[in-house]
N, C-alpha and C positions, 0 to 999 in steps of 0.2 A: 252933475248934469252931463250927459253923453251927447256928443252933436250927433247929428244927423250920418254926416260923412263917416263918425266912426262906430254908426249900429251894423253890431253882422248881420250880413246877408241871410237868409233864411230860405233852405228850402221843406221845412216846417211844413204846408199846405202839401208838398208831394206823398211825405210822410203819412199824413192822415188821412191821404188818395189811395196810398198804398194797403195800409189796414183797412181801409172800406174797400177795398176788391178783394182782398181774404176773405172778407166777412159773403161774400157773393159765391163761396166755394163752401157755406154752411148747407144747404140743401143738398150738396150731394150725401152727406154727410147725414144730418138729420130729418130727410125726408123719412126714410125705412124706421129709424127708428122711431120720431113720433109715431107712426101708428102701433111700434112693441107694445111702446112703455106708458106709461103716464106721463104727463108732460112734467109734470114736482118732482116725478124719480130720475125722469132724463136730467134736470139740471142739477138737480143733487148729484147725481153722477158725474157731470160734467166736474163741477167746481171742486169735488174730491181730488180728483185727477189735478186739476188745478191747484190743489192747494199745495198738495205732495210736491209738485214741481218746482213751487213758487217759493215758502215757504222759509227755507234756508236763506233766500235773498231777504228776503222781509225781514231776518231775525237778525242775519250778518248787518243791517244797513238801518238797525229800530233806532239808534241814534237820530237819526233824520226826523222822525216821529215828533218829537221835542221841538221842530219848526211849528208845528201844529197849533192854534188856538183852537178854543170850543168852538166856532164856527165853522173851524175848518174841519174838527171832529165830523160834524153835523152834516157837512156838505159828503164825507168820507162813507157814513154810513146808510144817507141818501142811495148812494151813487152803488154801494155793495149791496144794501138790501131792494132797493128800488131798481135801479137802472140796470144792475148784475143778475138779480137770482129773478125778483118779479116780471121784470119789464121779457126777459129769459120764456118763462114760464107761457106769459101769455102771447106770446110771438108761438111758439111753441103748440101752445092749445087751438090757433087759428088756423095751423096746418090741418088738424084734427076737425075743424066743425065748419070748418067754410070751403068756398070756391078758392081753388090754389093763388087765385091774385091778391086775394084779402091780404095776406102779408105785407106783399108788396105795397100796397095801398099805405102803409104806414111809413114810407119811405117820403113818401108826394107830403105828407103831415107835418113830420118831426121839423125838418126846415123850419117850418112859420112859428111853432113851437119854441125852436131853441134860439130863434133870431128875437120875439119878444121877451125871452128869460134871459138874452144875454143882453139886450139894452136896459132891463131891469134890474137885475142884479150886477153885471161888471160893467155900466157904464159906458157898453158901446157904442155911438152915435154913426148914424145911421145916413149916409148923402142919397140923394136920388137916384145917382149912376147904379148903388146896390142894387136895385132892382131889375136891373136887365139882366144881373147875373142869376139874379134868383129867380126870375121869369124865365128863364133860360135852362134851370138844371131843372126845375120842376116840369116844365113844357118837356125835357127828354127825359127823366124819371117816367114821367105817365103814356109816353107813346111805348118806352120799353115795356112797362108793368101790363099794358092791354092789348091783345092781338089788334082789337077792334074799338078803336077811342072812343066810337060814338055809343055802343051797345056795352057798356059797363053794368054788371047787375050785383049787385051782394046777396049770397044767397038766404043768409038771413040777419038778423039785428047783435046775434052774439058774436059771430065772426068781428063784423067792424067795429064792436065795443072793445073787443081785446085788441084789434090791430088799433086803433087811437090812442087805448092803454098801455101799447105799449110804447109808441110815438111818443106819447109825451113823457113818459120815466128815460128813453133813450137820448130825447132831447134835451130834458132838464139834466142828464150824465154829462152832455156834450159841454154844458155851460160849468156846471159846477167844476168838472174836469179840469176847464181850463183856469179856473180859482185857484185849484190843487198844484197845476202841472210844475208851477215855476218852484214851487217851493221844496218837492220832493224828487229824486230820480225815478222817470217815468217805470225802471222797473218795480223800484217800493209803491208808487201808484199802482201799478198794475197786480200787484201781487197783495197788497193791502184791501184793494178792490174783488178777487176773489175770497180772500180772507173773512172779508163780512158778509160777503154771501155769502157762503156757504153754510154758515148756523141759519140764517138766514133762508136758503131753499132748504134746509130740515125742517124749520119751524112748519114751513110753507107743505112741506110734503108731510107732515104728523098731522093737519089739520086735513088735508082732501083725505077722500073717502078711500080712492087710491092708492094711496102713499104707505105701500107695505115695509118695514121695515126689513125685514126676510129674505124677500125674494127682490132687491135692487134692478140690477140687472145679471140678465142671462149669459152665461160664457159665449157665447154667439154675435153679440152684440159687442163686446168689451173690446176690441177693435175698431167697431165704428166709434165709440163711447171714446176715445182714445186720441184720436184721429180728430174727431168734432173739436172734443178740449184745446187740442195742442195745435193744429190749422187755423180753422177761423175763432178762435177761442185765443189763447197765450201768445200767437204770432201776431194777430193783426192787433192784437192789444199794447203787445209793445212797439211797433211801427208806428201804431196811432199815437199812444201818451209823446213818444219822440218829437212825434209832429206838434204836440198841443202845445209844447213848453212855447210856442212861437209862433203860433197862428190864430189872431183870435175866434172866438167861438164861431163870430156867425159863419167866418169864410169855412172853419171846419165840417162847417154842415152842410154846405154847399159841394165839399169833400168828401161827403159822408154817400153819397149818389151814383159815385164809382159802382157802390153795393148792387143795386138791381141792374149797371152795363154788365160786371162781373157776371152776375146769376144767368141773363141773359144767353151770355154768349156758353155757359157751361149747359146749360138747357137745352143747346142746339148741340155742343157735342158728347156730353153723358147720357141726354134722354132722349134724344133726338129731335125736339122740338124745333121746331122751323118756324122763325120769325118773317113776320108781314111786310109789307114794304110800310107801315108806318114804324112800326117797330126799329127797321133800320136806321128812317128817320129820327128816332129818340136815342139811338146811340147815337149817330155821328154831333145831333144837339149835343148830348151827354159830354163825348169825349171832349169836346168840342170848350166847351163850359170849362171844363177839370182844366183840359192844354192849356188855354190862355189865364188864368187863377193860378195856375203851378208856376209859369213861365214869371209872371209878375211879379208874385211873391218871391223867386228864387233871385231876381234880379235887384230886391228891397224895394218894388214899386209897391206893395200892399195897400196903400191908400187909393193908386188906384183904380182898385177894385168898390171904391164906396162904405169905407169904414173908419170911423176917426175915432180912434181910442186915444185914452191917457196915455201916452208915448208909449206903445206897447215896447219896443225894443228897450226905452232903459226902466220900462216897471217888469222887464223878464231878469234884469242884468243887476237893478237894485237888488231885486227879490234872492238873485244868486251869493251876491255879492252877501247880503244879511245871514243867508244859510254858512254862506263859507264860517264867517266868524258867531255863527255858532247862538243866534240871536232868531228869539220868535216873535208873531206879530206882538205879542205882549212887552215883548223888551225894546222893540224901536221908538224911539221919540214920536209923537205925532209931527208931522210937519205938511204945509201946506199942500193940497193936488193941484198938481202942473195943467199948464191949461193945455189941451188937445192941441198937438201939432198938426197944421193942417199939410197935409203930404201924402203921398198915394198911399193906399191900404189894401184890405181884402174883403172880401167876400162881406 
């Protein structure tokens, strides 16, 4: 049993701030090329690049793999063919068939998503206070996402079907993730998580009508293709997993929001876009939300933020503790769940 006084500190919630503002530098990146490619050949393309990188870490460090139960197989394969190649895919195709905020749109979603998958499945319990926070990043999510809050229009029904679908593979990523995160080193997460894409957005790119095998992509593009992969692709994925070993899911998704202040502000200086005064109003919400959630968490107040987990700090330190000596969920004794510490939290 770990007191209180001697859980580390965490600044875990900065971490998965951090890779969600990478993630907001993906449009410079893949605007041009959604319209080249097909959207199954851009991600095949990406997760190649991805895999070639990663790859050697994955194989240097498959020992750790061996922490894995089938459940945690299951949540691994989710998370690479759902929330990596698909969730990818149809982010991707929304640039292509809707009005350019549809994306964005799926940002204001994922939240409420991955906030009821993570009290579902990892047991996070949920105070009232939560709710300001989360009133709070979604209110600056949606003044950033629309010039004009009140005149929101989608411009038709498959745009927001792929932006929802992919909300919720992103969200359900967010939760299973942090299942994963304690048990493995966030780079074999992350590089395991390209790994099953990648068959994955093949499979995905042999079934569209598009998906030529041949013609991939164009030497022209293999730079932008490159640049997507390894920016907001393999950088914000390792910042994130870093952050996840130690911040639970829901505050990470309230983390996760960084993404459209990022896009925001690279809008006004790559494409010139000039933001509304409500707009500004949704960043300074935005940063506003991230600042005091990072601040708290860094200083071990994470409760509170309005989250009472099973002691997250010693079921990150158990879980560490178990890998070191070499033991998976299958080899630990069952033994009883600790009852929720009631203590500041997050998100």
């Amino acid at each position: 049993m770990v007191s209180r006084s001697s859980a580390p500190r965490s600044g875990g919630f900065l971490f998965v701030a951090a890779g969600a503002a990478l993630w907001g530098t993906d449009a410079v990146f893949r605007r041009g090329l959604a319209l080249d490619l097909p959207a199954a050949t851009l991600v095949f393309a990406e997760h190649a690049v991805l895999v070639l990188v990663t790859a050697p870490f994955l194989w240097r460090h498959r020992a750790h793999l061996r922490n894995l139960g089938s459940v945690d197989w299951l949540a691994a394969v989710i998370i690479g063919a759902g929330s990596s190649a698909l969730a990818t895919i149809l982010f991707t195709s929304a640039f292509r068939y809707g009005d350019p905020t549809t994306p964005l749109l799926l940002q204001k979603v994922q939240p409420l998503i991955a906030v009821a998958a993570a009290r579902i499945l990892l047991g996070e319990r949920l105070r009232p206070r939560y709710a300001w926070f989360l009133a709070a990043g979604l209110a600056g999510a949606y003044l950033v996402a629309f010039p004009d809050p009140t005149a929101v229009s989608v411009a038709a029904v498959t745009p927001a079907l792929l932006a929802v679908g992919a909300a919720a593979l992103w969200g359900l990523g967010t939760v299973l993730g942090r299942r994963l995160a304690p048990k493995l080193p966030f780079v074999v997460l992350t590089s395991l998580r390209f790994t099953i894409g990648l068959p994955s957005a093949g499979l995905l790119m042999g079934l569209s009508s598009s998906g030529v095998p041949g013609s991939l992509v164009d030497w022209a593009d293999v730079p932008g293709v490159v640049g997507l992969a390894l920016i907001p692709g393999l950088l914000a994925l390792l910042l994130y997993y870093r952050g996840l070993r130690s911040t639970p899911a829901a505050a990470a998704t309230i983390a996760e929001l960084a993404f459209p202040l990022t896009a925001a502000g690279l809008n006004y200086v790559v494409f010139g876009t000039v933001l509304t005064v409500t707009q500004w109003f949704g960043v300074a919400f935005l940063a506003g939300t991230i600042g005091v959630m990072s601040w708290l968490s860094r200083i071990g107040h994470e409760g509170s933020l309005g989250i009472r987990t099973e002691s997250l700090s010693e079921r990150v330190i158990q879980t560490e503790q178990e890998v070191t000596h070499g033991r998976s969920d299958s080899d630990v004794e069952p033994r009883p769940m600790a009852l929720p510490v009631r203590s500041p939290d997050c998100q």
